[in-house]
Z-matrix of the N, CA and C atoms (Angstrom, degrees):
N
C 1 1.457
C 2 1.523 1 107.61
N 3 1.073 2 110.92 1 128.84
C 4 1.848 3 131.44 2 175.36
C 5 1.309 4 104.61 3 -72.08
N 6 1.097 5 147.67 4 111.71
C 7 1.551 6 136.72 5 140.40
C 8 1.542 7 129.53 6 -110.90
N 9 1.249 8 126.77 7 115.92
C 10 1.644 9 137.70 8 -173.83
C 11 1.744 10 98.23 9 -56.40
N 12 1.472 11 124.34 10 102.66
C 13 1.004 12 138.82 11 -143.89
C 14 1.876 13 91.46 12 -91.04
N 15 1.809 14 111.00 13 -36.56
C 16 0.973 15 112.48 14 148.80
C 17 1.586 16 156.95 15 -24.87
N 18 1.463 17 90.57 16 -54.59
C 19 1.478 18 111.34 17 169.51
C 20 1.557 19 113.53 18 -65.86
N 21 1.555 20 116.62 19 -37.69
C 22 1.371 21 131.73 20 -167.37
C 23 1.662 22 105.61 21 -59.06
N 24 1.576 23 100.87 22 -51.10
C 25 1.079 24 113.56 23 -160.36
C 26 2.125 25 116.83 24 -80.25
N 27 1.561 26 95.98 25 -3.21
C 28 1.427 27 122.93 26 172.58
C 29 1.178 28 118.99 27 -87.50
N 30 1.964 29 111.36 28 -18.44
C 31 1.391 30 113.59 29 174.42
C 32 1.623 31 97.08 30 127.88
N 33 1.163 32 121.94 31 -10.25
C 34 1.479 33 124.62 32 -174.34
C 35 1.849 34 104.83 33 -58.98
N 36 1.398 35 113.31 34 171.33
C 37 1.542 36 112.30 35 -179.36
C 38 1.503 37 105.21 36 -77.54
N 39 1.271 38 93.96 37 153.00
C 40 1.858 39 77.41 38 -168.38
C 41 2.224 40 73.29 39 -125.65
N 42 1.501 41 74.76 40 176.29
C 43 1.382 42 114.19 41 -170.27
C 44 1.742 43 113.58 42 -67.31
N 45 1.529 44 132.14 43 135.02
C 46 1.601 45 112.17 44 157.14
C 47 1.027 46 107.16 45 -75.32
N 48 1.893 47 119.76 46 165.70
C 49 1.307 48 99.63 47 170.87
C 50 1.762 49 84.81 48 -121.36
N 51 1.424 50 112.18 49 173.18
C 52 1.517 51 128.64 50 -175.16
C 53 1.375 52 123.62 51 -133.13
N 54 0.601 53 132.76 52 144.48
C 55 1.797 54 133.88 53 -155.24
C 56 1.766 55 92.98 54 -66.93
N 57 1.326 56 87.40 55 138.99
C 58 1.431 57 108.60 56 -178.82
C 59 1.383 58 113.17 57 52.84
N 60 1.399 59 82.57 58 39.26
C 61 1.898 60 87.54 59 149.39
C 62 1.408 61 121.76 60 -113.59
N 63 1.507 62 116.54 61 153.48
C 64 1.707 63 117.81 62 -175.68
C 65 1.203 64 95.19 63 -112.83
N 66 0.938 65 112.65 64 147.58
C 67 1.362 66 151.80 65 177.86
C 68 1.570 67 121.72 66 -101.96
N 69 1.720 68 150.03 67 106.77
C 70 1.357 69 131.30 68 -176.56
C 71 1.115 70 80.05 69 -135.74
N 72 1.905 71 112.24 70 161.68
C 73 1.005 72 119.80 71 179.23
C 74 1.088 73 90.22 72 -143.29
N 75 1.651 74 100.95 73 114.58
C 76 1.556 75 117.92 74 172.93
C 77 1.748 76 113.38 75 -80.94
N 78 1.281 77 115.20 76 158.73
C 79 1.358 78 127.56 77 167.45
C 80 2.085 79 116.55 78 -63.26
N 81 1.232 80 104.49 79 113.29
C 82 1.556 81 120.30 80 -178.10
C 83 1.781 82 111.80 81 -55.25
N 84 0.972 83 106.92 82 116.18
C 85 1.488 84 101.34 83 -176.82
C 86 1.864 85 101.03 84 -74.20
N 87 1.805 86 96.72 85 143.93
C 88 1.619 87 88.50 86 -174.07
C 89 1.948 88 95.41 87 -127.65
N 90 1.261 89 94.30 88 169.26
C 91 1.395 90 125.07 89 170.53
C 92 1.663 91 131.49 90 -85.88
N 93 1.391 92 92.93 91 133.69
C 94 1.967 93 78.76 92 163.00
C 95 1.229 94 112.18 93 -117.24
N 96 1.015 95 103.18 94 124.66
C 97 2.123 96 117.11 95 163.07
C 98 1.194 97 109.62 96 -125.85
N 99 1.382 98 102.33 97 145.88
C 100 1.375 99 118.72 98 169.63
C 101 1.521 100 117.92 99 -95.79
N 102 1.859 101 122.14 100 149.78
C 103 0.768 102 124.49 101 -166.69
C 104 1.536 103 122.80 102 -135.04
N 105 1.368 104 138.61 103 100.71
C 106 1.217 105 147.43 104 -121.72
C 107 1.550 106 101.68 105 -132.67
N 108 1.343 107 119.39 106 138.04
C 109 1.383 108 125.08 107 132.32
C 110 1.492 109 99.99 108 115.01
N 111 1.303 110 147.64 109 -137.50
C 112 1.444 111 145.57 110 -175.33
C 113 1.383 112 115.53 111 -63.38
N 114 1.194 113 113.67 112 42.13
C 115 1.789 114 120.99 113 172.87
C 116 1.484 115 115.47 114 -98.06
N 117 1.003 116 100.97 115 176.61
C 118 2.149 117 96.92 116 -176.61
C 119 1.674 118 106.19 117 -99.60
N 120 1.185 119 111.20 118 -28.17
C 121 1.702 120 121.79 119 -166.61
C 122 1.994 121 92.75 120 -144.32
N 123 1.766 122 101.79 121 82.40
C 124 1.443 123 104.53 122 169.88
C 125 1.733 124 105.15 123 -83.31
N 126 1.359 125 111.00 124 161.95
C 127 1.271 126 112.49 125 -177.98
C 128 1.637 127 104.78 126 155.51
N 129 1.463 128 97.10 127 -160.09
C 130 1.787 129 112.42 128 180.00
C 131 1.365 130 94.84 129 -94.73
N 132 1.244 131 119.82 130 148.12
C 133 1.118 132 136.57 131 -162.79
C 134 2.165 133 109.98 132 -135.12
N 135 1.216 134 92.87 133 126.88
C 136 1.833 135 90.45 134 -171.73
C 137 1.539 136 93.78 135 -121.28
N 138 1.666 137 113.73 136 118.93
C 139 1.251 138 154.85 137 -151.67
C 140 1.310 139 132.90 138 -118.79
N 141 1.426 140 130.27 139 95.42
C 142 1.478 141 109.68 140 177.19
C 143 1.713 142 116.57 141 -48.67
N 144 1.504 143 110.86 142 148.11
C 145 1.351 144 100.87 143 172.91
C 146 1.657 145 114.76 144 -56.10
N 147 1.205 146 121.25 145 163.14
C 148 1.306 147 154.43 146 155.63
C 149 1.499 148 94.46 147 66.88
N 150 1.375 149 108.42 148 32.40
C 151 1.652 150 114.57 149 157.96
C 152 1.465 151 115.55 150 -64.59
N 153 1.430 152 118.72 151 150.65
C 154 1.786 153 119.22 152 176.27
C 155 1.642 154 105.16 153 -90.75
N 156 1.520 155 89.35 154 174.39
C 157 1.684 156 93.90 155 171.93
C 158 1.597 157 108.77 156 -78.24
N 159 0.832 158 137.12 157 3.44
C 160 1.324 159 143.44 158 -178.59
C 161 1.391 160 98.19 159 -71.37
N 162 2.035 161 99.51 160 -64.02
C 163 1.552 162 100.08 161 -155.12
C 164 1.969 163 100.46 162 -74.94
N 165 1.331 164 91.63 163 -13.44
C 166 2.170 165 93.48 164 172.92
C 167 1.191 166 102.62 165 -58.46
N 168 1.075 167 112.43 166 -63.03
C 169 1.911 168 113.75 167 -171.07
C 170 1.553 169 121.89 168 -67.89
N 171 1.626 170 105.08 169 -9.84
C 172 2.004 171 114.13 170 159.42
C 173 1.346 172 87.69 171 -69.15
N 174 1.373 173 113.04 172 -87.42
C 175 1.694 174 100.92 173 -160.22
C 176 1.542 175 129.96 174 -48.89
N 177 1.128 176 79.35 175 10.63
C 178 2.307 177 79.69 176 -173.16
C 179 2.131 178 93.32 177 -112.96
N 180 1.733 179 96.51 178 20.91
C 181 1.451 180 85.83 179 163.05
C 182 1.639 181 100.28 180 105.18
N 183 1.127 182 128.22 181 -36.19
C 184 1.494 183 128.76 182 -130.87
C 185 1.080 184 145.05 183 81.34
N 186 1.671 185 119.62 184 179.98
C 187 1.657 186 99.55 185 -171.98
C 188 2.166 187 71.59 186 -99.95
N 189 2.052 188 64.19 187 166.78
C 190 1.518 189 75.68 188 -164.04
C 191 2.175 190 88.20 189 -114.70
N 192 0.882 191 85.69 190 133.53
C 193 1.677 192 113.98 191 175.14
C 194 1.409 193 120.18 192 -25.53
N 195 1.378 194 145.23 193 150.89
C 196 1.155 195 115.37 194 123.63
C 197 1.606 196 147.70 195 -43.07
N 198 1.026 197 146.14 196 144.68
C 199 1.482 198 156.02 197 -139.30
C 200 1.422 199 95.99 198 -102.13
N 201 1.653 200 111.10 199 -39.93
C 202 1.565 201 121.36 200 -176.23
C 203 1.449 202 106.01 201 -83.19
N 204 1.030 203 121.28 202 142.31
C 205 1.861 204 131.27 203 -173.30
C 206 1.187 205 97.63 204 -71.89
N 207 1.770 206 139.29 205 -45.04
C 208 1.032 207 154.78 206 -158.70
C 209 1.565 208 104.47 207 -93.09
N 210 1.649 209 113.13 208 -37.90
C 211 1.967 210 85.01 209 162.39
C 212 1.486 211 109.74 210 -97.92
N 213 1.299 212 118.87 211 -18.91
C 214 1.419 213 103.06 212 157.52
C 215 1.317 214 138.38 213 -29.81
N 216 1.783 215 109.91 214 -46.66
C 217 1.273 216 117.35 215 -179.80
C 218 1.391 217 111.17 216 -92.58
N 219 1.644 218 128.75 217 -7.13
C 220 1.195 219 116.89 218 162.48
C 221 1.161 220 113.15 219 -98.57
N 222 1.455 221 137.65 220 29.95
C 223 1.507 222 130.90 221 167.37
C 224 1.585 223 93.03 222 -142.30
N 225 1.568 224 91.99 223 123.71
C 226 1.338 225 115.86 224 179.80
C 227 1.749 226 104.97 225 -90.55
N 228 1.117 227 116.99 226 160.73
C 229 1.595 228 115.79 227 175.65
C 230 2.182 229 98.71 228 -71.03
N 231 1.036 230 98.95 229 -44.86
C 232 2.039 231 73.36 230 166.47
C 233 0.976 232 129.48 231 -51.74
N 234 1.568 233 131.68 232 -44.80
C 235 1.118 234 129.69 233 163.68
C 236 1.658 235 125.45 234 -46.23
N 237 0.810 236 119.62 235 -18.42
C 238 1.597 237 122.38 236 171.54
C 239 1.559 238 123.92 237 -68.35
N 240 1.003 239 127.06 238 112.97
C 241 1.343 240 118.10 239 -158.62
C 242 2.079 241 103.09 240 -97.80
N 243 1.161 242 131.62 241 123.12
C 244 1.518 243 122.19 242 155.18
C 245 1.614 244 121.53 243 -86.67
N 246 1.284 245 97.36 244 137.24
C 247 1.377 246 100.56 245 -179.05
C 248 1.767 247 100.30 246 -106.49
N 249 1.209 248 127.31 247 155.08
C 250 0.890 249 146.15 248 173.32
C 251 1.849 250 110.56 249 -116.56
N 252 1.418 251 124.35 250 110.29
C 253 1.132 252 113.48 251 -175.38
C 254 1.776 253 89.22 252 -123.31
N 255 1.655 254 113.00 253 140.35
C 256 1.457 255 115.51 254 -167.76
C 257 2.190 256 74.26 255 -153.80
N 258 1.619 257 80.56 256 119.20
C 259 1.541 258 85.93 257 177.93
C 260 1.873 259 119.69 258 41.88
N 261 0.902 260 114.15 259 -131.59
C 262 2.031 261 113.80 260 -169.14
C 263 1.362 262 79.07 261 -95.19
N 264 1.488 263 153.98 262 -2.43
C 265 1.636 264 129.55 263 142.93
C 266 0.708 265 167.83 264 -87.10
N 267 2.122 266 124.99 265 114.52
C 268 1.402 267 95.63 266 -148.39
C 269 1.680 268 109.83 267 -117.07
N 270 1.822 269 113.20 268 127.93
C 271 1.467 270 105.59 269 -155.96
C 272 1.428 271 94.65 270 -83.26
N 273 1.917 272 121.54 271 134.53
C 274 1.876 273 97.73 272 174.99
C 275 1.587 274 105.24 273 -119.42
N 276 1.097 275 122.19 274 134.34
C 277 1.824 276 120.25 275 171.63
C 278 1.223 277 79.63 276 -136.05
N 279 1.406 278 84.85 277 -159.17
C 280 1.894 279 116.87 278 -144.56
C 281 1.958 280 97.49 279 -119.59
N 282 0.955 281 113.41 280 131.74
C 283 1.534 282 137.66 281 -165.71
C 284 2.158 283 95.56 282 -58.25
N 285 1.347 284 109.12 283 -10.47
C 286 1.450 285 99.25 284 174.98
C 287 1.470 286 103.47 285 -138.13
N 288 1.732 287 109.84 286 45.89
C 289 1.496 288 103.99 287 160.89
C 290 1.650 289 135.73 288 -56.68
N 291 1.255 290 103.93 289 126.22
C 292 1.545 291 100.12 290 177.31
C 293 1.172 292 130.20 291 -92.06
N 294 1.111 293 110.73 292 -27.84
C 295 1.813 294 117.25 293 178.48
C 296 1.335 295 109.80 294 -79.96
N 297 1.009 296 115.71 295 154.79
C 298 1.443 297 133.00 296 -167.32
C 299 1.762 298 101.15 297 -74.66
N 300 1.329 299 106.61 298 -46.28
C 301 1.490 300 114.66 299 157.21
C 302 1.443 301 112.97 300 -30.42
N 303 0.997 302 123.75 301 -68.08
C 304 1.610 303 139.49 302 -172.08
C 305 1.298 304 120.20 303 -77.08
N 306 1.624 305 114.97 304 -4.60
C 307 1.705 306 126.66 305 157.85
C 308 1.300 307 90.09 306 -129.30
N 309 1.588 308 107.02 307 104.76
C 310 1.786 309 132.83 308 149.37
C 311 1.273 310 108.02 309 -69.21
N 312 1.283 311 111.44 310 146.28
C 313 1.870 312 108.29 311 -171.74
C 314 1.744 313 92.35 312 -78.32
N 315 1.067 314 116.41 313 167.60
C 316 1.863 315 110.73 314 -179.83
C 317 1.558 316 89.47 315 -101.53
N 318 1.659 317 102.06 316 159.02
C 319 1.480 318 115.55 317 171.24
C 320 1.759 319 107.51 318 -112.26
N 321 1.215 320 102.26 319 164.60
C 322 1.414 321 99.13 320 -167.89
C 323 1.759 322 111.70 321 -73.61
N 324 1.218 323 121.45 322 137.01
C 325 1.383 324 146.54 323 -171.86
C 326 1.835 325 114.55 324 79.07
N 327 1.571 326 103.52 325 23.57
C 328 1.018 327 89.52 326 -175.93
C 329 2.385 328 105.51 327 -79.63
N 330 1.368 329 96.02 328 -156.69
C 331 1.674 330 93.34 329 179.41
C 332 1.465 331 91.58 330 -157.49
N 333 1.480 332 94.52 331 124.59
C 334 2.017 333 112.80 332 157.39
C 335 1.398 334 105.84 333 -94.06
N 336 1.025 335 93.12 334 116.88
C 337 1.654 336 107.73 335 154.45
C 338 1.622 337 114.04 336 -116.93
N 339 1.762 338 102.24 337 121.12
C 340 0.957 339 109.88 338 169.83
C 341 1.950 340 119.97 339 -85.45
N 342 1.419 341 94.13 340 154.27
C 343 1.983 342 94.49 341 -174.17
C 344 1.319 343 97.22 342 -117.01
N 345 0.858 344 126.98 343 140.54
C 346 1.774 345 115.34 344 158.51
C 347 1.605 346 104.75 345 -105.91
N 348 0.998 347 113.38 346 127.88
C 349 1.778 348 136.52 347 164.31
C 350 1.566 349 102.06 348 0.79
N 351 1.509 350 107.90 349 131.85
C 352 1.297 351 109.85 350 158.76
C 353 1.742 352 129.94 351 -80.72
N 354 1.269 353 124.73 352 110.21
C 355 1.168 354 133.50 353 179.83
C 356 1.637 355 135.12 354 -44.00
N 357 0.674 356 139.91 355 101.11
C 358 1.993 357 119.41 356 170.37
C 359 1.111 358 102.32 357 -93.53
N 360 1.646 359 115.12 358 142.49
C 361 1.546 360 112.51 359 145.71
C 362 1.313 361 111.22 360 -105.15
N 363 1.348 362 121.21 361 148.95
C 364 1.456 363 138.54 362 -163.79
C 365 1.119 364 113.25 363 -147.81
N 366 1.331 365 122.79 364 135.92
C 367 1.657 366 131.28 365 -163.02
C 368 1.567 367 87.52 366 -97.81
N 369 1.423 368 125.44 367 144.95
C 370 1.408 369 137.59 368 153.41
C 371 1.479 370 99.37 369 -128.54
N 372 1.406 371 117.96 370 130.42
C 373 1.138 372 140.16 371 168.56
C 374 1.574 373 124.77 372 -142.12
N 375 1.310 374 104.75 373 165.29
C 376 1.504 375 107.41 374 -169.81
C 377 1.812 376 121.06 375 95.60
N 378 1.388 377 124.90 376 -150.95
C 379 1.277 378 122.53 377 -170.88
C 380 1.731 379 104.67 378 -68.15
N 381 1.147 380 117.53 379 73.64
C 382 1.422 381 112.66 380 177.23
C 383 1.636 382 103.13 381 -151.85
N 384 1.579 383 118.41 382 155.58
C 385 1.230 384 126.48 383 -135.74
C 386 2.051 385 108.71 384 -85.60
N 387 1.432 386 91.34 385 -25.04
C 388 1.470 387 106.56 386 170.13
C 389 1.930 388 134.75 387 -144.54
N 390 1.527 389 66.18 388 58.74
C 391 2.149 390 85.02 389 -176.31
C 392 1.379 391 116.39 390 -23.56
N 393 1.275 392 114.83 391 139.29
C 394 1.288 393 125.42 392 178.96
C 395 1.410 394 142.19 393 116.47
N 396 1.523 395 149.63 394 -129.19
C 397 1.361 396 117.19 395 -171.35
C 398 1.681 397 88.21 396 -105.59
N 399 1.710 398 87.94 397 141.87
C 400 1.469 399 91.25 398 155.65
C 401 1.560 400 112.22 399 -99.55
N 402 1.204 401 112.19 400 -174.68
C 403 1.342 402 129.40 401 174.34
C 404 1.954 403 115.06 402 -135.86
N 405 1.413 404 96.54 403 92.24
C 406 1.512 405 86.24 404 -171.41
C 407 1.537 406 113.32 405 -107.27
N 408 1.474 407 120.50 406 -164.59
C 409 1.827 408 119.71 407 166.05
C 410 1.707 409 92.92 408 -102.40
N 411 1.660 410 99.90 409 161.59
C 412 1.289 411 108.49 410 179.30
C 413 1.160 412 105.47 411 -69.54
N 414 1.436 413 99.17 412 141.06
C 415 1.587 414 119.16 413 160.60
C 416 1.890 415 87.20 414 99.61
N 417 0.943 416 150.18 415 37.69
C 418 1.106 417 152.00 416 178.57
C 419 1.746 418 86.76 417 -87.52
N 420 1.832 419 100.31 418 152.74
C 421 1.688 420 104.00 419 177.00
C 422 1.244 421 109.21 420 -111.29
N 423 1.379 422 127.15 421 172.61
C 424 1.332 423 128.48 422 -176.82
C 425 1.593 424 109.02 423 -56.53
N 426 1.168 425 124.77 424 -52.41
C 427 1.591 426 125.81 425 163.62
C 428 0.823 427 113.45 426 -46.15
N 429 1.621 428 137.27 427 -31.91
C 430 1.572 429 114.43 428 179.43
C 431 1.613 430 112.26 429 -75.18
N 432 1.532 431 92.41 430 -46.87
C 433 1.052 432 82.22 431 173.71
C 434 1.635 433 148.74 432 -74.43
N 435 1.022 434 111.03 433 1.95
C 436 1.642 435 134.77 434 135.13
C 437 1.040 436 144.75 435 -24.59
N 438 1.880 437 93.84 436 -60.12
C 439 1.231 438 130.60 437 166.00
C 440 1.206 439 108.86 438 -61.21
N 441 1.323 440 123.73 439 -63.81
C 442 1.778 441 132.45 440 -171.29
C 443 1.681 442 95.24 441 -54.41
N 444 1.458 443 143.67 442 -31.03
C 445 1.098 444 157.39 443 165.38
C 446 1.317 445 119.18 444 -55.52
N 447 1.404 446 102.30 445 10.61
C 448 1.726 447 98.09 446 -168.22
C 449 1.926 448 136.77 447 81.86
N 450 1.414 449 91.22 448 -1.59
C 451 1.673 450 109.62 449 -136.32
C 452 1.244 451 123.34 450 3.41
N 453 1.381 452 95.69 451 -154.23
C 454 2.062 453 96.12 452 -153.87
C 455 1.280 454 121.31 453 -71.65
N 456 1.227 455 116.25 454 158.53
C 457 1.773 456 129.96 455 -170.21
C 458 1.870 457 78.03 456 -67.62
N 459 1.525 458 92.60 457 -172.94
C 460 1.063 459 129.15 458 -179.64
C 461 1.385 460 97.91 459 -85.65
N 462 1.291 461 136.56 460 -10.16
C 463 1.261 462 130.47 461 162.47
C 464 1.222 463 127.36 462 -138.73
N 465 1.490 464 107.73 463 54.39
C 466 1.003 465 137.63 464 178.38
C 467 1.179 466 113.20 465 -100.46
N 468 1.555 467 140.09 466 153.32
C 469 1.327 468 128.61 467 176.17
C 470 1.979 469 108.09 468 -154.56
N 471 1.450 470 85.58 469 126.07
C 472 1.628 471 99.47 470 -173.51
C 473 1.475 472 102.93 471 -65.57
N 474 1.449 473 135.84 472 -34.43
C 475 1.064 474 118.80 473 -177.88
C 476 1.414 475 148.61 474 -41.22
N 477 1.415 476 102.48 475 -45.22
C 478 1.395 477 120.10 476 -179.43
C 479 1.552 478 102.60 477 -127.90
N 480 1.834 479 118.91 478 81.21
C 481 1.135 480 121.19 479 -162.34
C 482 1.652 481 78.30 480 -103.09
N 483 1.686 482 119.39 481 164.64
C 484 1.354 483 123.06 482 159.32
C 485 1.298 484 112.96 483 -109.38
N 486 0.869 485 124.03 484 141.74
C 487 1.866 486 146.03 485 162.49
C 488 1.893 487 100.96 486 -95.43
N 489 1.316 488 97.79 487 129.04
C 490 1.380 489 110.01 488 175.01
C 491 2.051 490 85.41 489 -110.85
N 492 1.255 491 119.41 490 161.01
C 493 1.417 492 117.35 491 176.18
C 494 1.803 493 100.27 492 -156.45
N 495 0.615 494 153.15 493 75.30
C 496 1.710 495 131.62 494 172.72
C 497 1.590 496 98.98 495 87.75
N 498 0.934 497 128.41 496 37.55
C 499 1.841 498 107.74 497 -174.58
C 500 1.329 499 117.50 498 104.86
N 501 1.385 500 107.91 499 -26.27
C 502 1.705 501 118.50 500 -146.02
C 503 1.695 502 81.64 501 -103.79
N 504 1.517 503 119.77 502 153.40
C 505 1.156 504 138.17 503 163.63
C 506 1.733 505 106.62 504 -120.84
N 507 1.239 506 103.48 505 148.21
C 508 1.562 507 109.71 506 -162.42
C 509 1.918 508 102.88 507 -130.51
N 510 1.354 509 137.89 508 -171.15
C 511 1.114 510 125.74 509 153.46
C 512 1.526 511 97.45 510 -146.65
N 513 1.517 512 127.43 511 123.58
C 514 1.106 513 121.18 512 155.82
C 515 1.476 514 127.59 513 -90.41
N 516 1.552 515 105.12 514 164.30
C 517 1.754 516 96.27 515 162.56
C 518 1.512 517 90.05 516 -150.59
N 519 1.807 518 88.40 517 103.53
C 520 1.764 519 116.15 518 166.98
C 521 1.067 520 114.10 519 -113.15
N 522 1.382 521 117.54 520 44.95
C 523 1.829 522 131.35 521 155.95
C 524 1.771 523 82.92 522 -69.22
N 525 1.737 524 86.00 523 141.60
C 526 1.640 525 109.79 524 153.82
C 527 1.604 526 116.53 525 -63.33
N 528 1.039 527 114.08 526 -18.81
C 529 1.838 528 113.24 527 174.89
C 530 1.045 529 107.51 528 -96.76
N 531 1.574 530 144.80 529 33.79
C 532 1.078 531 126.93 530 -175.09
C 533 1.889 532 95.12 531 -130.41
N 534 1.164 533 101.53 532 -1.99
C 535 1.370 534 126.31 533 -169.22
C 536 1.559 535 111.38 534 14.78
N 537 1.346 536 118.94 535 -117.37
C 538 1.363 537 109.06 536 169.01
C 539 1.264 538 140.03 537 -70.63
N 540 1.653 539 105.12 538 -4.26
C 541 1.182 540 111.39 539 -175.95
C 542 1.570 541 113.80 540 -77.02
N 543 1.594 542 109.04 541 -17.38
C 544 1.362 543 135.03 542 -169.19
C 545 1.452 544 98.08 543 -81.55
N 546 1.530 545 98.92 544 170.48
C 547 1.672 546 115.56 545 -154.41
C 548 2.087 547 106.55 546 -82.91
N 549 1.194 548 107.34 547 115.73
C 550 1.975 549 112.02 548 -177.44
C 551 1.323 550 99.30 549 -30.96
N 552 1.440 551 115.43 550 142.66
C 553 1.429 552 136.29 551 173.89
C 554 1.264 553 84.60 552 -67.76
N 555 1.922 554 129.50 553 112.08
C 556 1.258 555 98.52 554 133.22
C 557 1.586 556 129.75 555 -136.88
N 558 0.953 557 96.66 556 172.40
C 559 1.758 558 106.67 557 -162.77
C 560 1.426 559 120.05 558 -27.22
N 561 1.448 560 135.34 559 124.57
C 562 1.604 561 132.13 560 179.46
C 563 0.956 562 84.37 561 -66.52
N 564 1.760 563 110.02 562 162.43
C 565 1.548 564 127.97 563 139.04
C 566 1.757 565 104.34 564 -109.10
N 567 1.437 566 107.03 565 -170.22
C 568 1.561 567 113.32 566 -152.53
C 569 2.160 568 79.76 567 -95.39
N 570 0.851 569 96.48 568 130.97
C 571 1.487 570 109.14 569 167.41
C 572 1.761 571 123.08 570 95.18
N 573 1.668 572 107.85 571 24.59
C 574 0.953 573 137.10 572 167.76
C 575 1.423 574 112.70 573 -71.56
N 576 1.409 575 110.62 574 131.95
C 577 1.563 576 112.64 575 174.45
C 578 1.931 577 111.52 576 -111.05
N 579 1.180 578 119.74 577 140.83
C 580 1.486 579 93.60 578 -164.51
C 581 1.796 580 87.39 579 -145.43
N 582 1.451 581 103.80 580 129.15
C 583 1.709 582 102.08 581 -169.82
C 584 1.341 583 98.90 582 -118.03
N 585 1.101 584 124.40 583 113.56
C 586 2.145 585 132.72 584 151.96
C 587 1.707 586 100.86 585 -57.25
């Protein structure tokens, strides 16, 4: 009987053993992948087989941080996305997959590249609790970013919020009572000005 002595030792079911049984422990055949992009130690990477991209991007150091304190603290390690590219395929999850689904074992010559989150900065100003730039992830909504702002004073009002965009002035109303009748969440970009 074969058992991945590896897996055992990760928490997998392990084996009884029974009198007069032997035991050998052969040498694990390993992999090379390469490992790219927001890591601390990028490079070739030497791998037990049917390792994930998870455990590629432990040994390549970790993902390595932002440099800035301020995107540091707005990019969480979930937000980081790895791509897995193996020939014209490229597999993408999220840097804290849990399902076994969502860590594919890697095949040999494949490449992780890690991304870290794309950033916006966005001005919030006006009746809100801490004026000034936020720092959000893409696709953040005008409420979040509000939110990241402290949100609104006590005399503040979601109704008639402004969006500055490129030139263009906009008027939302992202009060919770305005529900659907109120204006679609949609996505900031980085250089948005947005006034309560």
């Amino acid at each position: 009987t074969k058992v991945n002595l590896r897996r055992i030792l990760k928490g997998g079911e392990d084996l009884p053993l029974l009198a007069d049984d032997v035991v050998s422990l052969t040498p694990t055949s390993h992999l090379r992948v390469w490992v790219t992009g927001a890591v601390h130690n990028p490079g070739r990477i030497l791998l037990p087989d049917s390792a994930t991209p998870q455990e590629a991007v432990a040994a390549a150091g970790g993902i390595e941080q932002a440099p800035n304190a301020v995107e540091a603290q707005a990019s969480r390690t979930r937000d980081y996305k790895l791509i897995v590219h193996r020939g014209d395929e490229e597999l993408v999850m999220s840097a804290e997959s849990a399902t076994e689904a969502q860590r594919p074992p890697l095949q040999e010559g494949d490449s992780v590249e890690v991304v870290a989150p794309k950033l916006e900065r966005i001005q919030v100003f006006g009746e809100v609790n801490r004026p000034g730039e936020v720092v959000t992830h893409e696709g953040t909504t005008v409420v979040g970013a509000i939110g990241a702002a402290g949100g609104a004073t006590r005399d503040g009002s979601l109704t008639d919020v402004l969006l500055y965009r490129k030139g263009q002035a906009q008027t939302l109303n992202v009060s919770p009572q305005a529900g659907d009748a109120g204006s679609p969440e949609l996505p900031l970009i980085d250089g948005d000005v947005i006034v309560v």
